[in-house]
N, C-alpha and C positions, 0 to 999 in steps of 0.2 A: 504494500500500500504506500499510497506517498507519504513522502517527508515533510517536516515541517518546512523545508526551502520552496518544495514543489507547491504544498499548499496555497504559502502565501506570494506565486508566481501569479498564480492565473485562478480564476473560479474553476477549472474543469481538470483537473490534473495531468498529470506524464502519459506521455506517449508523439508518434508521431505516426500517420499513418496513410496513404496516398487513395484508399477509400474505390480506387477502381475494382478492385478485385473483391468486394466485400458484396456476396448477395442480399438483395431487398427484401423485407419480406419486414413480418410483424416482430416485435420484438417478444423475448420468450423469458418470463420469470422462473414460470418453473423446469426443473434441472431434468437434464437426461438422466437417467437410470443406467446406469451401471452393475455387470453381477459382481457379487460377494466374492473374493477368490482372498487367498491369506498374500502380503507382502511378500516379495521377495528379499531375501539377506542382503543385504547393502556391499558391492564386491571390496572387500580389502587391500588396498595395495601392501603386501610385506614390503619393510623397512628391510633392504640392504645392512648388514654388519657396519658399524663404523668403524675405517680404518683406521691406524695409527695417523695421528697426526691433522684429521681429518675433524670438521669442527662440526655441530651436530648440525647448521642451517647447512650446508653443506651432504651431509648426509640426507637430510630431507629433499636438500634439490634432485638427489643423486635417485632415490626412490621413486619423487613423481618423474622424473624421465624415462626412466625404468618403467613404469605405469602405462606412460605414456606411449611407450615405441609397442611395448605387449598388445596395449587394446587397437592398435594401427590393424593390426590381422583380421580382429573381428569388423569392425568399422570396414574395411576393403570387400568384403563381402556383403553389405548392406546392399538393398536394391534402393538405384534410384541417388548411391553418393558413390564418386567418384574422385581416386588421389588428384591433388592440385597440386602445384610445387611442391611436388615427393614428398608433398605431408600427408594429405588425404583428411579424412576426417576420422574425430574422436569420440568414440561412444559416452557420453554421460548417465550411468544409469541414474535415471528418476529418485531413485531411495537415497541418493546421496544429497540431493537440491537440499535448501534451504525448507522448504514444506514435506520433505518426503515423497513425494509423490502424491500424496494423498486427495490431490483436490485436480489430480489429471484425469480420465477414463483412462480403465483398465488396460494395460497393452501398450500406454504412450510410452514411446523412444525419442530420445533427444540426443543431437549429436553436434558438434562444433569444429571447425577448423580455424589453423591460425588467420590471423591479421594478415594483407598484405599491404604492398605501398599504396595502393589505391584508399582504401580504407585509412587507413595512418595519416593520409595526405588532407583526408575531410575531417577527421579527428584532429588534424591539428587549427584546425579555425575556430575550433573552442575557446568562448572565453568564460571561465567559469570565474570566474572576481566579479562579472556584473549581474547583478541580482536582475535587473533588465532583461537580462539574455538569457535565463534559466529555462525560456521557454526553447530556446535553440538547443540548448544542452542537450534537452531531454531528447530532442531530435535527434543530435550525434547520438547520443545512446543507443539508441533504436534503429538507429542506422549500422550500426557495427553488428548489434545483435538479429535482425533482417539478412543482413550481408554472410554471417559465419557461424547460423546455429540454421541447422535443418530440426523440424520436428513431426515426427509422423505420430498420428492416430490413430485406433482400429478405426475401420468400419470404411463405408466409401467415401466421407468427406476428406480431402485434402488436410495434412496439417498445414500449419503455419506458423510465425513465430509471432502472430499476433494471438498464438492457445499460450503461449507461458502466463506464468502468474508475474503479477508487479513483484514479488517478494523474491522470485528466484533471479530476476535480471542483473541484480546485481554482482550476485556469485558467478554466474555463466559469463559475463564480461571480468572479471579476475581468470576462470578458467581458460576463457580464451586469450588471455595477458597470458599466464603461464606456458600455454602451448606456442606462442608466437614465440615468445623470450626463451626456448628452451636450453640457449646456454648460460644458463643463470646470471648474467654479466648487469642487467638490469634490475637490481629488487629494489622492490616497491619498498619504503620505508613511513614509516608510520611516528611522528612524534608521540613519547610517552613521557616525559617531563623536560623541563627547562635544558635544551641544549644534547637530549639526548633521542635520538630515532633507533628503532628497531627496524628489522625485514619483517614483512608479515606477506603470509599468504593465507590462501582462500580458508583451511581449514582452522585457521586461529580465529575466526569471525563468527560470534555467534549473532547470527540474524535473524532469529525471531524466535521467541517462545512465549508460546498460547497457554494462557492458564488454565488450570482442570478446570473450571468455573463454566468456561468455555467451550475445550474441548470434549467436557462432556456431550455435549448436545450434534457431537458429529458425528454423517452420516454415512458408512463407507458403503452402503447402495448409494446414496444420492451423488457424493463424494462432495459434500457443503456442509453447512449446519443447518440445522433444522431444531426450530425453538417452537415448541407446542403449549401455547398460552390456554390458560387454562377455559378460556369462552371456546376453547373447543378450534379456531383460529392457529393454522401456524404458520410460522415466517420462515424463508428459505434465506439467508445470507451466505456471499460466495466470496471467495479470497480472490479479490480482482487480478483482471486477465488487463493484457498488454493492449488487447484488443478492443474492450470496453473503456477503458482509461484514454485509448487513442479515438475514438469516434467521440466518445461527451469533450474531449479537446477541442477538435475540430467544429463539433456543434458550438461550445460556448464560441470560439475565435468568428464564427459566421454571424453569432447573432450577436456579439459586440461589433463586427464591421458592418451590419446592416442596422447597427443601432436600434438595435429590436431586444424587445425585452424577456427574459427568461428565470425561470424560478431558480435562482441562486442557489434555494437552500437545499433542494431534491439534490442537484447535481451532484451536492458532496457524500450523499448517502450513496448515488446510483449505482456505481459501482461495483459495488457492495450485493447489491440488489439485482444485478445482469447474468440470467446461467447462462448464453452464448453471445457473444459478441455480433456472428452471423444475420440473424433475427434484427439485427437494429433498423432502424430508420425515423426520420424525424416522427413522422404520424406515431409511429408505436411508441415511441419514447414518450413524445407528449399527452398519449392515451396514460401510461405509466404513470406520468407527475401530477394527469387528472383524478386516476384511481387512489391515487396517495393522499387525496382531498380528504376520503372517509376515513381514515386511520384515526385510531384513538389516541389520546396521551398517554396511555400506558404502552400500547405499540411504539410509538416515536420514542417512547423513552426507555426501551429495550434497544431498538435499534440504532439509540444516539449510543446506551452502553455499550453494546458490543463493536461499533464501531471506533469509540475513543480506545478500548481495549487492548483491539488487535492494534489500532495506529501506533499505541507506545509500545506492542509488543514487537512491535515490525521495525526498531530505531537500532540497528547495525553496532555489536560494541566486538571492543578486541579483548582477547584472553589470554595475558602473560604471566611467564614467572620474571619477577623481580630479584634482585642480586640477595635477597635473602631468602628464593627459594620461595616464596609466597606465590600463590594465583590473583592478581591483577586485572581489575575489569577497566576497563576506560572505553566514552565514545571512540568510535572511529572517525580518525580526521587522516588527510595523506597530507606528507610535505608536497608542497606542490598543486594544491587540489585537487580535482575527480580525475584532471588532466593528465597527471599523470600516469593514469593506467598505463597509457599506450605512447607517451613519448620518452627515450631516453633522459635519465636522468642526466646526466652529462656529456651532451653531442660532441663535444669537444674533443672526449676522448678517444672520440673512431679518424680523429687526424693523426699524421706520424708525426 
């Protein structure tokens, strides 16, 4: 879900999304059905021995490359992805994201390849210093992630990588930072007090955790939550898609350029409130913000909680040990800003 920067960009949040390819139709509250099946084990990459002399981030790089060149075999045989600059693509399994999987349909595969110049080249006209341009940001985001994560679906509808959820985008642009940088020569370093930065990578970030309060009421046929008020009444609430986040975008940015007026306050729940992206269109959305007229105060005031909830549970923090051996929680900030995912820390040093 968005951030508080994202928030206070724009009324409609993160995403960007070109809207040709998006079928017309009525927009859909309630969720597809999904069958029951149990999770699959999360695969483990074994840590490599650390050598002598060999320092343990060092050994960590050394394991996910090792990871990384193993799953290159299975990824080569996918249908429908094909090696690109002898890298090919990398399987992601689902149980690993930031949500587990748990709010994809059954069967979804996600896959990624590296950055190349082209990409790198749009990435670099970021300017994340202007609160202004946050709305552009969020563009290159989603343009890196469009460009180098394939995502398949069961069933006959096409994936896209407008099915990821807002909560996983961030980890899968770290993953794909790592597999572009594969000779560890660039890490990402994360300030953690006065004059001192660490390397972090994707697994030192804990990005979101839902409280039981919460995740009780979740439902692995629906793959959403499902809250059964006791008038007998239940609400379906869904862990926003790239793709809903990027249509109410695009709507709010048309009805501020045509100076037309729009319910502010729906837009920030909607998200929240959309099981398929697909379904959207102006008619059905605004049918959506008319049906929202009869809700009760007690409904709004389920669905304002659960939505402040997840928002702080969704706020990105790192997890170190300190020089005395202690566990360490602090936000996540990058020297450098978001920017530096994808550009060398010091250009300078690829001169002789």
């Amino acid at each position: 879900m968005p951030t508080n920067e994202e928030r206070e960009a724009m009324n409609a949040y993160v995403a960007s999304m070109e809207g040709k390819d998006i079928p017309r139709g009525e927009a859909t509250v309630a969720p597809v059905e999904a069958p029951v099946a149990p999770q699959p084990a999360a695969t483990v990459t074994p840590v490599p021995s650390k050598k002598k002399g060999m320092t343990t981030a060092e050994a960590a790089h050394a394991a996910r490359v090792a990871g990384i060149h193993r799953n290159l075999d299975e990824a080569a045989g996918s249908d429908g992805l094909k090696y690109n600059d002898n890298l090919g693509y990398l399987n992601i399994p689902v149980e690993t994201l930031p949500t587990m999987g748990l709010y994809y349909p059954q069967g979804t595969r996600i896959f990624i390849r590296a950055a190349r110049g082209e990409e790198i080249k749009h990435w670099s006209t970021m300017n994340d210093q202007d609160t202004a341009q946050l709305s552009q940001v969020d563009d290159i985001l989603n343009y890196i992630i469009e460009r180098c994560v394939s995502v398949k679906v069961p069933g006959d509808i096409p994936g896209s990588w407008r099915d990821l959820k807002d909560i996983d985008r961030f980890y899968l642009l770290l993953a794909i930072r790592e597999f572009t940088f594969l000779d560890g020569d660039n890490e990402l370093m994360v300030p953690v007090s006065e004059g001192k930065n660490i390397p972090v990578t994707k697994e030192m970030i804990d990005f979101i955790t839902i409280p039981d309060e919460i995740m009780k009421h979740y439902s692995p046929e629906e793959r959403c939550f499902v809250f059964k008020l006791k008038t007998g009444r239940e609400i379906r609430m869904h862990i926003p898609s790239l793709g809903a986040t990027a249509w109410l975008k695009n709507y709010a940015q048309a009805k501020n350029m045509a100076r037309e007026g729009f319910d502010t306050d729906f837009i920030l729940y909607a998200p929240m409130l959309i099981a398929d992206f697909r379904g959207l269109s102006q008619r059905a959305y605004e049918e959506m913000v008319a049906d929202s007229q009869m809700w009760t105060v007690q409904e709004w005031s389920l669905i304002g909680h659960v939505r402040d909830t997840l928002a702080a549970a969704a706020e990105p923090k790192i997890k170190y040990q300190d020089e005395n051996g202690q566990e360490v929680t602090i936000p996540l900030t990058f020297r450098g800003g978001i920017k530096a995912l994808f550009t060398i820390q010091d250009p300078l040093s690829i001169l002789c």
